[in-house]
C-alpha positions as CSV (number, residue, x, y, z in Angstrom):
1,X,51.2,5.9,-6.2
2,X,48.8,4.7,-3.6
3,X,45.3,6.9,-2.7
4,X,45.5,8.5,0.6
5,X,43.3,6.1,3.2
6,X,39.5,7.6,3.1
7,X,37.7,8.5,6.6
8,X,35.1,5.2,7.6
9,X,32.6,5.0,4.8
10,X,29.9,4.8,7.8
11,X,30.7,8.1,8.6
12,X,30.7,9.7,4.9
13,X,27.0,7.6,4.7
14,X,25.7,8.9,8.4
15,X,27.1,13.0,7.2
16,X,25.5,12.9,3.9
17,X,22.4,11.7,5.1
18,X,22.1,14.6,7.9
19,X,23.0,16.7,5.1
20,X,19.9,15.3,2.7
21,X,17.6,15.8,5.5
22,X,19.0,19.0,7.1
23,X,18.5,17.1,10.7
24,X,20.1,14.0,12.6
25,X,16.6,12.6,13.5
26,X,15.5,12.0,9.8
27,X,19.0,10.5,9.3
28,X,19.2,8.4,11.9
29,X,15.6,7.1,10.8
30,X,16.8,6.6,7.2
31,X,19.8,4.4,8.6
32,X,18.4,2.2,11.5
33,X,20.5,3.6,14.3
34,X,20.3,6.1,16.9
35,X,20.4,9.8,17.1
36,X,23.2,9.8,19.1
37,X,25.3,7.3,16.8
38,X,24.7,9.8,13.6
39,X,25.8,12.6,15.9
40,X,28.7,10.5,16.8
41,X,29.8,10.2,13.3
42,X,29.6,13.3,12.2
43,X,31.7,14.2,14.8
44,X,34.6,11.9,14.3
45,X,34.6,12.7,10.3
46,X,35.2,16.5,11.8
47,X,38.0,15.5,13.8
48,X,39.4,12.8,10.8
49,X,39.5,15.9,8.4
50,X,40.5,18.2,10.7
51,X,37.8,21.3,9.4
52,X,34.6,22.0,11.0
53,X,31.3,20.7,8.5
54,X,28.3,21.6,10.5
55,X,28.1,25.0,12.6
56,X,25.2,26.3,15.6
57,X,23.6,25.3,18.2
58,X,23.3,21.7,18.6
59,X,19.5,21.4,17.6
60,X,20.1,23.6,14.7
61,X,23.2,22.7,13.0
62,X,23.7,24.1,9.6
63,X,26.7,23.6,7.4
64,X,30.0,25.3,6.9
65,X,30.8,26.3,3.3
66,X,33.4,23.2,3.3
67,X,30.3,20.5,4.9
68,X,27.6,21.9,1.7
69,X,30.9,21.1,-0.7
70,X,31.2,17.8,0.9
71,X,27.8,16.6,1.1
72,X,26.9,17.7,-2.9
73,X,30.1,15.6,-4.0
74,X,28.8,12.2,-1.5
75,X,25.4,12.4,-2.5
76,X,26.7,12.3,-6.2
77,X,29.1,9.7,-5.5
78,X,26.3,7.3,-4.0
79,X,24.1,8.0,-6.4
80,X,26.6,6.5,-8.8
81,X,27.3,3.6,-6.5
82,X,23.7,3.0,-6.0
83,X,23.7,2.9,-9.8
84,X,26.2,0.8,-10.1
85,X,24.9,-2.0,-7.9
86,X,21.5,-1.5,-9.8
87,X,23.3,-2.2,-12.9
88,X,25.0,-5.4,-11.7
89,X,22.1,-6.6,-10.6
90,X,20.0,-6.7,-13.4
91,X,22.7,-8.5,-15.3
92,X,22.3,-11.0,-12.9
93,X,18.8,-12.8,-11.0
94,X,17.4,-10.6,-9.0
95,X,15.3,-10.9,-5.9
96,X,12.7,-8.4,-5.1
97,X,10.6,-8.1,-1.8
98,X,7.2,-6.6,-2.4
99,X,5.1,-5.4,0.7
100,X,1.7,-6.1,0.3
101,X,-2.2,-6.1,2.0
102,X,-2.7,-9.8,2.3
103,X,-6.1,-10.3,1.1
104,X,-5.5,-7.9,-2.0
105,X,-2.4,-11.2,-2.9
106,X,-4.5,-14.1,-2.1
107,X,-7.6,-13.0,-3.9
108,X,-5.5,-10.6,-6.9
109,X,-2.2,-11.0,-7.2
110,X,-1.3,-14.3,-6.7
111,X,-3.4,-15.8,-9.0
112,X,-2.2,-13.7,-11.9
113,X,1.7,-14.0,-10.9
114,X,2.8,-16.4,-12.9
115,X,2.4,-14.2,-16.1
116,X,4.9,-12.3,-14.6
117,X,7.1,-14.6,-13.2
118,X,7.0,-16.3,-16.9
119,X,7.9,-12.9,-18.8
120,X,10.6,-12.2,-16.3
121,X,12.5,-15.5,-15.5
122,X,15.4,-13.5,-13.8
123,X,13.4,-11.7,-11.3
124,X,12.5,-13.8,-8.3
125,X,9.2,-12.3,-6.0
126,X,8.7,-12.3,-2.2
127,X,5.8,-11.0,-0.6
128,X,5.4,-9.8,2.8
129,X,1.8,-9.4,4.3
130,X,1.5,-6.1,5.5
131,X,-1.4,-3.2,5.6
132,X,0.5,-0.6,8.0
133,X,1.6,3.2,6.4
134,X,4.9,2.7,4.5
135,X,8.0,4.2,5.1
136,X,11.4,3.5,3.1
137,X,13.6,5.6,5.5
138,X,12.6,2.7,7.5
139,X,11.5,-0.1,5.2
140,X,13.5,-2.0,3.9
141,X,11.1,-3.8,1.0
142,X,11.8,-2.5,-2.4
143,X,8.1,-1.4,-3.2
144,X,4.5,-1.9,-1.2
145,X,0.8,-2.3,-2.7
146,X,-1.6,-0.6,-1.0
147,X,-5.0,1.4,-0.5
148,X,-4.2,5.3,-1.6
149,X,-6.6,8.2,-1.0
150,X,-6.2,11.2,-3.1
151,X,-3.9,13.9,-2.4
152,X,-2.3,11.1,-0.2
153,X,1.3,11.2,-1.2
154,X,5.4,11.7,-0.4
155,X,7.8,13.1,-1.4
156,X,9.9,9.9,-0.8
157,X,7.5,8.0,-2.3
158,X,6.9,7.2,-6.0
159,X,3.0,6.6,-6.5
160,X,1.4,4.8,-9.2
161,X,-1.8,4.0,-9.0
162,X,-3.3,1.0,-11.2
163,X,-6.5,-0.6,-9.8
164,X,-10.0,1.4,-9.0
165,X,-11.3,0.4,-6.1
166,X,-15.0,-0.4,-5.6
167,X,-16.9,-1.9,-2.8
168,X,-20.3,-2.9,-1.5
169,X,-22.6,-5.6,0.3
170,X,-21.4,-9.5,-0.7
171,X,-23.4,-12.6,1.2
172,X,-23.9,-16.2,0.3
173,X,-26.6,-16.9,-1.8
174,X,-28.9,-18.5,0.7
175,X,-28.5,-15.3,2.9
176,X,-30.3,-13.4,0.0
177,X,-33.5,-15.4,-1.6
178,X,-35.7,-14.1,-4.1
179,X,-38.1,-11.6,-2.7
180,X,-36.0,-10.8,0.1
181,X,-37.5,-7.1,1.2
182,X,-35.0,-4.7,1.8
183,X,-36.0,-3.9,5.6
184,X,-35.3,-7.9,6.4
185,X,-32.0,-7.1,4.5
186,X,-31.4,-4.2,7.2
187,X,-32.2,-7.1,9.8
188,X,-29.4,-8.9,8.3
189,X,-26.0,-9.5,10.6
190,X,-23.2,-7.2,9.5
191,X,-19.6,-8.5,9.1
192,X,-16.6,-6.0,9.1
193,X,-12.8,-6.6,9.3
194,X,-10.9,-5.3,12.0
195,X,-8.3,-3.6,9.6
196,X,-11.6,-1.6,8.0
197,X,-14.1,-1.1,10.9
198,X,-15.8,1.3,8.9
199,X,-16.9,-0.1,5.8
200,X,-20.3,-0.2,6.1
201,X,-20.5,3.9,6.9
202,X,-18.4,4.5,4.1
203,X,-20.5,2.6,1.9
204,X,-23.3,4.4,3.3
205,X,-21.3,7.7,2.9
206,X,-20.8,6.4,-1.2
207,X,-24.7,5.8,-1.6
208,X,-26.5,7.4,0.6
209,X,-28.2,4.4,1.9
210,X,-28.8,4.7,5.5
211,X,-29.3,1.9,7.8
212,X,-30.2,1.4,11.2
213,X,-28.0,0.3,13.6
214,X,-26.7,-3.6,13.3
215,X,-28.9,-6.2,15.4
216,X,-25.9,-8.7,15.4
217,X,-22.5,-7.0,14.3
218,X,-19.6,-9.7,13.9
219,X,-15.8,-8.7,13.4
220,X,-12.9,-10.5,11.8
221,X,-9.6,-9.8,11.8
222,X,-8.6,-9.9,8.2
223,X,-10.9,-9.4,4.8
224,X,-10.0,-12.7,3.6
225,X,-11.4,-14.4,7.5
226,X,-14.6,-11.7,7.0
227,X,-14.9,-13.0,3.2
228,X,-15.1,-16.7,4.2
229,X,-17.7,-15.3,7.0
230,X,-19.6,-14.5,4.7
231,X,-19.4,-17.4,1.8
232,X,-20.6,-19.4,5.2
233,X,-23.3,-17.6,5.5
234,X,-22.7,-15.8,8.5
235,X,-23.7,-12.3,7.6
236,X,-23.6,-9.6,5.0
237,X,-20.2,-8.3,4.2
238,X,-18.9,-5.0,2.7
239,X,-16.3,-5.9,0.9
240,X,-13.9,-4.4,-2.2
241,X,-14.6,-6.3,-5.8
242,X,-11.4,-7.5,-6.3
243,X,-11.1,-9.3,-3.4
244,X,-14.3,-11.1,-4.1
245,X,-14.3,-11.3,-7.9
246,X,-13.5,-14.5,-7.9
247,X,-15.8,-15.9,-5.4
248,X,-18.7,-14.2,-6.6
249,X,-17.6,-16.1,-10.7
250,X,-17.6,-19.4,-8.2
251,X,-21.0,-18.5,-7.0
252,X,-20.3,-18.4,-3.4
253,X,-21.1,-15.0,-2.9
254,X,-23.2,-12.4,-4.4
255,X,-23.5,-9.1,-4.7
256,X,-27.2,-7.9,-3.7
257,X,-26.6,-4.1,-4.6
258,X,-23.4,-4.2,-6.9
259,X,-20.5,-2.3,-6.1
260,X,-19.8,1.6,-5.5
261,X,-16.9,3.7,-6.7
262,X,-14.3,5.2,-4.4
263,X,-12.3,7.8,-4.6
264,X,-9.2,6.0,-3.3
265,X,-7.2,3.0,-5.5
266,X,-4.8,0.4,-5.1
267,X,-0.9,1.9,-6.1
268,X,2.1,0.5,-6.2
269,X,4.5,2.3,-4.1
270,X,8.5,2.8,-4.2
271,X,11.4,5.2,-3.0
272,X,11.4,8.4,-5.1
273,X,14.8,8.4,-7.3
274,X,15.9,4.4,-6.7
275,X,16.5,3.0,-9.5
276,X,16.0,-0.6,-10.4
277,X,15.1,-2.5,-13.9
278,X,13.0,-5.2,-12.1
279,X,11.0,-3.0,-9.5
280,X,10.3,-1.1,-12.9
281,X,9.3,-4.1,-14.7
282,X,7.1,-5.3,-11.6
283,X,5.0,-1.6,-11.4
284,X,4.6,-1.8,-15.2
285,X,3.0,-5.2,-15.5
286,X,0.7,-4.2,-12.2
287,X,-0.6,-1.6,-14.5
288,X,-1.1,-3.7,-17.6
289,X,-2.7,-6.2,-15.5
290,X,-5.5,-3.2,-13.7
291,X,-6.2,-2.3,-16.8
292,X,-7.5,-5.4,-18.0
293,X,-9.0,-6.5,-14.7
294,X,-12.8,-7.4,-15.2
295,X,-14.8,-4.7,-13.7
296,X,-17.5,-5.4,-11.1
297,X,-20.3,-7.3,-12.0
298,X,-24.4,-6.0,-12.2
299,X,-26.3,-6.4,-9.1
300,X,-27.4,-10.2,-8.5
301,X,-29.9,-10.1,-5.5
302,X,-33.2,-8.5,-5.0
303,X,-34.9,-6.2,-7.6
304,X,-31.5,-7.4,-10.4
305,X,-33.4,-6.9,-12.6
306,X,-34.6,-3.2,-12.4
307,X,-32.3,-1.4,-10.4
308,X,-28.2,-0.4,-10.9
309,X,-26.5,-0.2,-7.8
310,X,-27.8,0.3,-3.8
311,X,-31.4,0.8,-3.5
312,X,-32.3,4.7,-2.9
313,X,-32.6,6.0,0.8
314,X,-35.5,6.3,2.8
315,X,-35.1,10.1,3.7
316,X,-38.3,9.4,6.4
317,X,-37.0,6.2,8.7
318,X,-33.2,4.5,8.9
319,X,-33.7,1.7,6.7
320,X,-33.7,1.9,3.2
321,X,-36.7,2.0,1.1
């Protein structure tokens, strides 16, 4: 006996998503398409059954008794189709794209990849360079590294957080010599990225170092642009550790006043309740790796010897003391 022909699958996927997010907007979102093509569906899978599923006005639809039954028995059944295709794929190679802040891969990940790559053969990684707020109801990347403050989280989102993040002043060694008083270090041009204009007032905020305001102030549009800046020579830089580790073990930069705690870390991020062997097996080794990550080095410029960290604030003037 043959099974009576289904209404369109896009339909059943457009209804169940309104019925998830109790709205059209948030499903439209979640499926690339337009309001009106969600409203549209649900709609036509109305008149295919031939019972109403949504009731009210029509910016505050609720559903019938019949749509809740509906929606709880599609949300099950893609749930086990979304399982299912998880399942085939791990039997099989498996491509992941990972969203991730470009410096934080050139300088970090990429140079310890291939320890992954060699402990998971099957699982193939693509990276795109990105530093903009995530969203999987729109992205389409499996997971995204980024810069997390606390308390910042989603209910969509899976956080997991795996690398401390510490920052402060980096130049090239010529920049800094011996004996270099701290006012002349005030003097100093100040480089910043574009993508964190205010690094140098956070790191202020961190030590309570104030200085006065920047005789020559030079932007870049990327960390890894401002980094090379400053290897040049072409300024002082604030800039996190792990983006400079390994120039600073090269010795073209160091780090006159070491590095300062934040609050906020690097976390990997993925869509609450996806499941998916080698997206798990990704997050994993990203925390094995942070927590063998070296940790920031002692202060190397003026005054190395005797002091831990930035140099106290001169609570009478703007420059430090």
């Amino acid at each position: 006996m043959s099974r009576p022909v289904p209404p369109p699958l896009n339909a059943l996927r457009a209804f169940e998503a309104f019925a998830r997010h109790g709205g059209m907007t948030a499903a439209a979102a979640e499926l690339c398409v337009t309001h009106g093509a969600v409203s549209r569906q649900v709609r036509a899978l109305q008149e295919t059954l031939g019972a109403p599923l949504v009731v009210g006005p029509r910016h505050r639809l609720t559903l019938t008794p019949a749509g809740a039954e509906l929606a709880s028995r599609l949300s099950l059944a893609f749930s086990t189709i979304d399982e299912a295709v998880s399942a085939a794929r791990a039997r099989e190679r498996r491509e992941i794209e990972i969203s991730c802040l470009g410096t934080f891969g050139l300088k970090w990940l990429i140079p310890r990849l291939s320890g992954f790559l060699a402990a998971h053969p099957q699982v193939k990684v693509r990276f795109s360079e990105s530093h903009a707020p995530v969203d999987f109801a729109r992205d389409r990347f499996d997971g995204a590294i980024r810069i997390v403050n606390p308390g910042q989280t989603s209910s969509r989102q899976e956080v997991t957080p795996f690398l401390p993040q510490h920052q402060g002043p980096v130049a090239a060694p010529g920049l800094l010599p011996p004996g270099l008083t701290l006012e002349a270090f005030a003097r100093l041009p100040r480089l910043h990225a574009a993508t964190f204009a205010e690094s140098w007032r956070v790191w202020s905020e961190l030590t309570g170092v104030h200085l006065p305001p920047a005789e020559v102030d030079r932007e870049f549009a990327h960390n890894h642009s401002m980094i090379e800046a400053a290897a040049s020579g072409m300024g002082v830089a604030i800039a996190p550790w792990v983006f400079v580790e390994p120039d600073i073990a090269a010795g073209r930069l160091i780090a006159p006043y070491g590095f300062a705690l934040r609050p906020s870390q690097f976390a990997f991020l993925r869509p609450t309740g996806r499941k998916d062997a080698a997206v798990d097996a990704f997050r994993d080794w990203l925390v094995a790796e942070g927590a063998v990550s070296p940790p920031p080095t002692p202060s190397t410029g003026p005054d190395a010897g005797t002091r831990r960290g930035p140099p106290p604030a001169d609570r009478t003037s703007t420059a430090p003391g």
